[in-house]
C-alpha angles and dihedrals in degrees: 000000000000118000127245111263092223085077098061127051119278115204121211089265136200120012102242106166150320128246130192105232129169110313091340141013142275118235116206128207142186085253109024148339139265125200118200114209134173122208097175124352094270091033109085124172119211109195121190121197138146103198123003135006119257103193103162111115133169093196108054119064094170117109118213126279105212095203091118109120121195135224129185136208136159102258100034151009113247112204116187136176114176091277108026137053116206105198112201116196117212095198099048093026083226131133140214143195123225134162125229094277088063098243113145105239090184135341141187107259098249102239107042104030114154105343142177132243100176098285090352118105126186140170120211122212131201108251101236123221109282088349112178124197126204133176134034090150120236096027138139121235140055125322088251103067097187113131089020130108130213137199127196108212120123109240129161106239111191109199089356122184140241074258111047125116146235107356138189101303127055115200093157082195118119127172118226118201123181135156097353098312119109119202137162140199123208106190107203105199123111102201116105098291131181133209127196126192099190088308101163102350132048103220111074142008116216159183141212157175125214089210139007129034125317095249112173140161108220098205117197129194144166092228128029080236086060089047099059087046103064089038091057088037084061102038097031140253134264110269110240099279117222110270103246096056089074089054119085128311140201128184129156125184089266139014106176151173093042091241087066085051089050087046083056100051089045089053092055094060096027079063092036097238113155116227137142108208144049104194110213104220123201102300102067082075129087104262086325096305111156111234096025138098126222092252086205095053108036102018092161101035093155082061093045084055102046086050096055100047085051085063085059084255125143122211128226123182139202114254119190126187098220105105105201120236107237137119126247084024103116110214080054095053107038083046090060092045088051093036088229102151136094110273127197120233095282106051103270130116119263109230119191126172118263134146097299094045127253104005138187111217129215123243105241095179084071121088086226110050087050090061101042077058101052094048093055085061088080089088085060098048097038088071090037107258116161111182137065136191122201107202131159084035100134082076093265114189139159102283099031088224099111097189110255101223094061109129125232121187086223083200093296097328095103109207141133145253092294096058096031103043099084094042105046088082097055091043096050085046093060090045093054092040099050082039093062090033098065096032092054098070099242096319118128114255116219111214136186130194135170095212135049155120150236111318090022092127086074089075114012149037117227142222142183106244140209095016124162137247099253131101091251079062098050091045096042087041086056088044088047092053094044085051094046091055086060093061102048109265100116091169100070132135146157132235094261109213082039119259097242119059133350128302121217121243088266103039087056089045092053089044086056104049087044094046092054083073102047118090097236099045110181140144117225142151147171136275116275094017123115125278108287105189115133087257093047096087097061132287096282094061085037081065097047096042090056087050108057096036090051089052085062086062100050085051097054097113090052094045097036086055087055103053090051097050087053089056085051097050113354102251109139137250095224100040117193112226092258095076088063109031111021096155091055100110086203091064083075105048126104104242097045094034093095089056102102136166119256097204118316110317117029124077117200120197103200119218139202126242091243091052132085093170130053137190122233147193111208099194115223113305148056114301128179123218098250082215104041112017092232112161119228147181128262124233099032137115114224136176112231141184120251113170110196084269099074137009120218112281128180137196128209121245104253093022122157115202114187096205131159118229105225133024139200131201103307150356094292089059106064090128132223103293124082123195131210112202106197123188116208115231148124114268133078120270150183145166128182112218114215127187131166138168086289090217112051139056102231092102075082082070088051099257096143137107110237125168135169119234124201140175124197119192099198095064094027093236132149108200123195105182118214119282126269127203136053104269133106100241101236087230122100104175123045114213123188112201107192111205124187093011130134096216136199096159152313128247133204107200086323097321112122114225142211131270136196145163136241130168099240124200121186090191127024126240120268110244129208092028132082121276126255111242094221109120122287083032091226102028100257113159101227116222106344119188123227144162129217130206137156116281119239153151090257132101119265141180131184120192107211107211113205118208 
C-alpha cells in the first residue's frame, strides 16, 4: 500500500517558467508558485502558494517598490535591486540572498527548501557558521535564540515561566547576524506558525505555517539598526504617544471605591512622587460589564475624573472584549441589532466565560464591528478619560481552549479562529485606538493591550502580562522588552513589582530602579496581595522609589526625543546590546544579556535584590560612571558595587544628555532651565532634541521645537542648529553641564563665558540608613562646571578649550 503523499513533505518541484508580474515575477513550478516582489531595494517578498494568492494582510502598510531587475541563465534566476541579489536554483528550486560582494546572507537548505506537510508549509534555511538569531518579540528564553524553538500562537499565560511559550503577543519577525551581515524575516501569516533555530538537529533553522501561503519578507540591512528600520518601514511605527503616558503609573487590581482612588492620587503628592497616571482595573465596572461603572463604588465618576484631572492625573481604564449576554444591558443589545458578534458555522453566537459571565465578543476583523466598538467610547470621553487598556484580547476565556471553527469576516476574507486569533488583539486595539482618537478632540489617546501582532506598535503599547513577583521575573521581564523593541513595539513595559505574588521590600525596590528605564513604566499587582505603592515596603525603598522615579523625570527631554526619534525609524527606546554591538561575543552571555541601552547614550546594568555587586560589560569605548563621573575603559568586564540605593548606570563617551534640573509633580511641571549634559570623548555625536505640545497632534502640522545637537572632538565644539518648527521652546534658560573635561574656558564665537561651578546630585541621598561606600558616598558630583545662556530658537556653538 503506498502512503498518501499528503503525509510526507512535499518540496516546490520541478522549475517550469517565469512570468513579469507587478513590481517582481512569478516562478512556476511543477507543485506550486513563487512570486518575487521588492518593496525597497533591501526589502524582498517571497510569496508560496499552490493554488491561489492570498495577499490581505493587517501587518504590512508598505506598497511595492518595482525596482527588482531579472537575469537568466541556464542553471538559475538572478534577482537584483541596487543593494540585494535573490539567487533562484532551477534544479533545487532554493533560493538564496547575497550582497554585491557575493557573500550568502541566508540561503534554503538545498534539499529540503519550501516544502509541504499537507497544509503545513515550511522553509528550511542553511544554519550558517557561528549564526546567531535575536527577536520574535514577546518571547521567553535567552537573547541568543540559537538551539531554541518558537511558536506564534496568543495565548493568555497566567504565572508563566522563563520557559513558557508562546505568550500573549505573536511578531513572527527575528533578526540573523553572521559574519558581519545583518538580515532579518518577517513571516506574515497569521495562522499558528513555528519557528526553529537548530532546536534538535544541526543542519537547518526554519519556519512554518500550519495553514495559508508562505508568504515572507526577507530585510536586509548594513547595520541591525538598518534592519529594524526597514521592518518597521514595512509593518509601521509607534505614533508619537501623549507625554504624560510615559510618566509613572500605577495601577492594582483593583483601586475602588473612587475615594480610595482620590486618597492615591493625594499620597503621591503628599510624598512628593512624581507620576501621571492612576489605571482603573476591572472592578470600577458594574459586575464586569464593559462600558459601565459600579454605581455603589464610584456613583459620580464624571466628578472622580474632573478631580483628578485637577491633581494633574490622567485616567486609564480597563476594556474587555466579552460582551455579556444579558438583556437590558446595552452593548448586548445594540451587538445583536448590528449583528456585530463572532458566530459559529451555523448562524449562532459563539458564548464563551469570562469576568462578566457567559459573553458574546465582537468581531473586530469586520469593518463593522470596529466601528459599533469605537462609538461606544464615547462613555469613556465624555467624562475625559484619555487612556485605554485592552487586556483578555487574545480571546482569553475559562478554559483557554477558544473553539477553532468560529468564523471571523477578516474584512472579506471570510476564515476561522486559526487564521483570526493572533490577529483579534491588534485589531481591538485599533479600534479602540482610532475610536478615542476621533472622539478626544485632537488630543492624543494613549492605549495598552496584552495581545497583539505585527504591526501592533501602530496602535498600542504592550505589555507582558500576568508576571510574577521574583528576580527571574525582573531579569526575563528586562530580556522580553529588549526583544519586543526588535520587533518593532518601542512602547513596551512590565508590571514592575511583578503582577503574582508578592514581592519583598528589595525585589520592589530593584524593579523600580530598573523600571524607571523601561518605556511603559508602570506599578501593578494583583487582587489579595499586598500593597504594592512605591511607599508600601518601608521608608527606606520609599526613598529609593522617589528617587529613581524622580530621575525619569529629570530625564524627560532625553526620553521624550527618543521616543520621537522611534516613531521616526523604529529604533527603540530600551535597545538590547545587540543593536550596538552585535559582534561582542559577551552580549550574548548570560550573565551580560539583561544590560541593555536606554536610548543612545546610557547603559544600565540591572541587578537582583540578593545581590549588592554586579558584574558588568562596559562595550569599546570610553563611559563614564552616570553617578560618579568616574571615567572607564571600553571592552572590559568589570565587577562593581551596587548597594540597594543605585544600579550601575553608564554613560557613552561623547554623549549629550538633554536633562532638566528640577522636576514637580508630573510631566507638565519640568521647569525653565534646560540642561545639556555633555561627556567628553573622542568620537563624533548628535542628538536631535524634540519637544511638542505632548498632547496634541498638531506637531503633525509641524508646531513643534526640534533642534540637532552635535558634538565634534576634534575641534572641541558642541553645535545646537536653529530651531525648526513653529512652537515657542518651554525653556527659557540654557545650561551647559561639562563632564570629564579639563577645562580652561568656553567661547561663544569668540566671547568667553562664564563658568561656574555647582555639586550636582541626579538622585538624593537616602536618610536614616548607612551610607554606600561607593565613591561620593552619596553620589554628589563635585564641582561641576557649567555655563548658562539664554534659551532660544537661534543657532548657537560653544568651543570648549581644555588646559
Amino acid at each position: 500500500m503506498t502512503k498518501s503523499s499528503r503525509n510526507v513533505s512535499q518540496r516546490l518541484g520541478s522549475f517550469q517558467q517565469v512570468e513579469t508580474i507587478a513590481n517582481g515575477f512569478a516562478i512556476k513550478t511543477s507543485f506550486a508558485q513563487v512570486h518575487i516582489t521588492s518593496y525597497s531595494d533591501k526589502i524582498i517578498r517571497v510569496h508560496a502558494f499552490r493554488d491561489v494568492a492570498h495577499n490581505h494582510s493587517y501587518a504590512v502598510e508598505l506598497d511595492p517598490f518595482g525596482d527588482l531587475q531579472k537575469d537568466e541563465s541556464k542553471s538559475h534566476l538572478l534577482f537584483s535591486t541596487e543593494s540585494v541579489k535573490v539567487e533562484f536554483s532551477k534544479d533545487s528550486s532554493t533560493f538564496r540572498f547575497l550582497n554585491f560582494a557575493g557573500e550568502v546572507i541566508n540561503a534554503d537548505d538545498e534539499g529540503f527548501g519550501i516544502s509541504w506537510i499537507g497544509e503545513q508549509i515550511t522553509n528550511y534555511k542553511v544554519l550558517q557558521k557561528d549564526e546567531k538569531f535575536i527577536g520574535l518579540g514577546e518571547k521567553t528564553g535567552p537573547l541568543n535564540r540559537r538551539g531554541k524553538a518558537y511558536q506564534h500562537w496568543n495565548t493568555d499565560q497566567y504565572a508563566y515561566d522563563k520557559g513558557t511559550d508562546p505568550l500573549y503577543c505573536s511578531t513572527p519577525f527575528y533578526i540573523g547576524l553572521h559574519s558581519g551581515l545583518y538580515y532579518g524575516i518577517f513571516l506574515d501569516n497569521s495562522f499558528r506558525s513555528n519557528f526553529n533555530f537548530g532546536a534538535s538537529n544541526d543542519r537547518f533553522s526554519s519556519f512554518s505555517v500550519d495553514s495559508g501561503d508562505l508568504n515572507y519578507y526577507f530585510i536586509y540591512g548594513e547595520t541591525i539598526a538598518e534592519v529594524i528600520e526597514n521592518y518597521t518601514a514595512l509593518t509601521g511605527r509607534m505614533p508619537l504617544p501623549p507625554i504624560w503616558s510615559i510618566g509613572y503609573q500605577q495601577c492594582r487590581y483593583s483601586y475602588y471605591p473612587d475615594k480610595e482612588v482620590l486618597s492615591l492620587a493625594n499620597t503621591f503628592q503628599e510624598k512628593q512622587i512624581p507620576g501621571d497616571v492612576i489605571v482603573l482595573d476591572i472592578h470600577y465596572m458594574e459586575n464586569f460589564k464593559i462600558f459601565t461603572w459600579d454605581k455603589e463604588h464610584f456613583k459620580n465618576p464624571k466628578e472622580m475624573i474632573h478631580a483628578l484631572r485637577e491633581k494633574g492625573f490622567h485616567v486609564v481604564v480597563m476594556c474587555d472584549p466579552g460582551i455579556k449576554i444579558e438583556e437590558g444591558y446595552e452593548p448586548y443589545e445594540s451587538g445583536l441589532e448590528d449583528d456585530v458578534f463572532v458566530k459559529y458555522p451555523d448562524g449562532t453566537y459563539y458564548s464563551g466565560e469570562v469576568w462578566p459571565g457567559w459573553c458574546h465578543f465582537p468581531d473586530f476583523t469586520d469593518s463593522k464591528a470596529r466601528e459599533w466598538w469605537k462609538n461606544k467610547l464615547h462613555i469613556y470621553t465624555d467624562i475625559e478619560i484619555d487612556g485605554f487598556w485592552n487586556d483578555m484580547n487574545e480571546i482569553a476565556t475559562w478554559g483557554n481552549a477558544l473553539p477553532e471553527l468560529i468564523e471571523f469576516e477578516f474584512d472579506g476574507n471570510r476564515t476561522t479562529t486559526r487564521e483570526a486569533r493572533n490577529v483579534y488583539g491588534m485589531l481591538m486595539s485599533k479600534s479602540t485606538y482610532d475610536g478615542a482618537k476621533a472622539l478626544l478632540n485632537g488630543k492624543r489617546p494613549f492605549n495598552l493591550t496584552r495581545a497583539g501582532f505585527s504591526g501592533i506598535q501602530r496602535y498600542a503599547a504592550v505589555w507582558t502580562g500576568d508576571n510574577v513577583a521574583s528576580d527571574e521575573h525582573l531579569m526575563l521581564g528586562i530580556r522580553l522588552v529588549n526583544s519586543m523593541g526588535l520587533a518593532g513595539i518601542t512602547f513596551a513595559g512590565y508590571d514592575v513589582g511583578g503582577f503574582v505574588g508578592n514581592a519583598s521590600e528589595y525585589l520592589f525596590a530593584r524593579w523600580i530602579q530598573v523600571g524607571a528605564f523601561t518605556p511603559f513604566f508602570r506599578g501593578h499587582s494583583m487582587v489579595n496581595s499586598r500593597d504594592s505603592e512605591p511607599w508600601s515596603y518601608g521608608e527606606e525603598v520609599e526613598e529609593i522609589s522617589r528617587n529613581f522615579i524622580r530621575l525619569r523625570y529629570l530625564l524627560m527631554p532625553y526620553l521624550y526625543s527618543c521616543f520621537y526619534e522611534s516613531s521616526q525609524t523604529g529604533m527603540p527606546v530600551a535597545r538590547t546590546l545587540a543593536i550596538n554591538y552585535p559582534e561582542a561575543s559577551q552580549v550574548y552571555e548570560k550573565a551580560y544579556q539583561q544590560q541593555f541601552l536606554f536610548g543612545p547614550s546610557m547603559l544600565v546594568i540591572p541587578v537582583e535584590s540578593t545581590k549588592e555587586f554586579a558584574k558588568v560589560y562596559l562595550p569599546e569605548g570610553k563611559w563614564y560612571n552616570f553617578f560618579t563621573d568616574e571615567p572607564e575603559n571600553g571592552n572590559s568586564e568589570k565587577l562593581v558595587e551596587a548597594s540597594i540605593e543605585i544600579i550601575p548606570i553608564y554613560i557613552k563617551e561623547s554623549a549629550i544628555l538633554p536633562m532638566v534640573p528640577e522636576v514637580g509633580l508630573n510631566t507638565s511641571q519640568l521647569g525653565e532651565i534646560l540642561e545639556l549634559h555633555v561627556y567628553q570623548g573622542e568620537i563624533n555625536n548628535s542628538f536631535e532634541l524634540y519637544n511638542d505640545d505632548g498632547n496634541t497632534f498638531d506637531y503633525e502640522k509641524g508646531h513643534y521645537h526640534k533642534r540637532l545637537l552635535t558634538y565634534t572632538p576634534s575641534s572641541s565644539v558642541l553645535e545646537i542648529s536653529e530651531a525648526s518648527g513653529s512652537l515657542k521652546p518651554d525653556f527659557q534658560t540654557l545650561r551647559v553641564c561639562l563632564h570629564g573635561f579639563d577645562l580652561k574656558a568656553v567661547e561663544n564665537n569668540g566671547r568667553n563665558l562664564n563658568l561656574s561651578y555647582m555639586d550636582y546630585r541626579y538622585i538624593q541621598p537616602i536618610s536614616n540608613f548607612d551610607p554606600i561606600g561607593s565613591p561620593g558616598g552619596d553620589f554628589k558630583l563635585k564641582d561641576l562646571p557649567y555655563i548658562e545662556e539664554p534659551y532660544g530658537n537661534e543657532a548657537i556653538s560653544f568651543t570648549i578649550i581644555n588646559n
